[in-house]
C-alpha positions as a printed NumPy array, in Angstrom:
array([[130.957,  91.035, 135.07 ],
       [134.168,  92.196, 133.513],
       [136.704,  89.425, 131.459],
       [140.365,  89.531, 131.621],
       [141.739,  92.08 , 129.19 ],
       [138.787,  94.668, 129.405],
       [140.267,  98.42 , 128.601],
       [138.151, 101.223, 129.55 ],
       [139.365, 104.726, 128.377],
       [138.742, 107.896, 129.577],
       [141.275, 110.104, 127.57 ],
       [141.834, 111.18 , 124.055],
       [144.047, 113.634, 122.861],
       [143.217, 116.102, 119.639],
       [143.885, 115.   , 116.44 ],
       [145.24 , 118.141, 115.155],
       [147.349, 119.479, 118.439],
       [148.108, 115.752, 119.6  ],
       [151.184, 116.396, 121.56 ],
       [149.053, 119.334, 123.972],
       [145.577, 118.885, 124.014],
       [143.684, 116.229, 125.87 ],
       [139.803, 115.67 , 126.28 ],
       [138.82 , 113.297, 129.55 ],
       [135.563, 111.886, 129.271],
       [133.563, 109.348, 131.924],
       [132.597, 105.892, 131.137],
       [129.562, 104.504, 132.954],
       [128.683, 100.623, 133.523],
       [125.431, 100.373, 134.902],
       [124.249,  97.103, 137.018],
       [124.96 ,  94.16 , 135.688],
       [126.028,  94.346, 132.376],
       [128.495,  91.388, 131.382],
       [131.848,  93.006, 129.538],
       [133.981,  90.231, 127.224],
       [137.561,  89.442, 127.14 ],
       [139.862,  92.024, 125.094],
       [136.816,  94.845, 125.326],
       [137.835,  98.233, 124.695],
       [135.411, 100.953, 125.77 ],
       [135.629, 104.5  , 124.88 ],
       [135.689, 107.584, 126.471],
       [132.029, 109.202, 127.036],
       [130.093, 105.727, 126.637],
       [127.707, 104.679, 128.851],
       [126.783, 100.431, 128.865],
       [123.635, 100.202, 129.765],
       [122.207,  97.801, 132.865],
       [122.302,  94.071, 131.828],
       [124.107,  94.7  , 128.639],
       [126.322,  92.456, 126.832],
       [129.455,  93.429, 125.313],
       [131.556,  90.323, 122.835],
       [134.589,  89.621, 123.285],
       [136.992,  91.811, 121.155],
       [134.173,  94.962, 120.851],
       [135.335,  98.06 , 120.451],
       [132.548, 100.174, 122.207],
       [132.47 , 103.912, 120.654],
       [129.087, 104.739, 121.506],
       [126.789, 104.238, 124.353],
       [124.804, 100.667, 124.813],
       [121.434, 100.831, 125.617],
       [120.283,  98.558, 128.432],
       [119.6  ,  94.789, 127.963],
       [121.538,  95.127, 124.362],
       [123.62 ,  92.881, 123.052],
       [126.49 ,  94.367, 121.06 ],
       [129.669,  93.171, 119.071],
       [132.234,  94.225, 116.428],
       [134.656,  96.675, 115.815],
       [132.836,  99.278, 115.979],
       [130.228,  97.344, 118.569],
       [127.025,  97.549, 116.967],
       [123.853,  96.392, 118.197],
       [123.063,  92.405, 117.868],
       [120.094,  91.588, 119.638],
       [117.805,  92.791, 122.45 ],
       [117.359,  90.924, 125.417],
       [113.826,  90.159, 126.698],
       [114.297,  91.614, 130.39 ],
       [111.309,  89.735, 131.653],
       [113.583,  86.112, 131.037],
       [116.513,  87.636, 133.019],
       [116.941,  86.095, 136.387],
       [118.372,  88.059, 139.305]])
């Protein structure tokens, strides 16, 4: 589930040849993990399945699955307990 104003990145540029060199990295989403309005997600981070991202978190690292994360940086929260989840 993605919220309005979600911003996933997948290119930086060098911070000492800015104007020339550019790094591309993926971003994976696995199933089902529930992204917050205004989320900005970095490039090379991986949210893990049933994750939950706040609204507003700036994601620089990679969520592990069934984490709940917030901030800016996003930092771990809570842990969900993935036997409660329903499908």
């Amino acid at each position: 589930m993605a919220a309005p104003g979600l911003k996933i990145a997948t290119i930086n540029h060098d911070m000492y040849d800015r104007h020339i060199t550019y790094t591309y990295a993926k971003v994976l989403i696995k199933r089902n993990a529930w992204l917050g309005m205004n989320v900005t997600i970095c490039p090379g981070v991986t949210v893990g399945k049933y994750a939950v991202v706040a609204a507003g978190a700036v994601v620089t690292k990679s969520v592990p699955d069934y984490a709940v994360v917030g901030g800016v940086p996003a930092r771990i929260i809570r842990c969900l307990n993935p036997e409660e989840i329903k499908e």
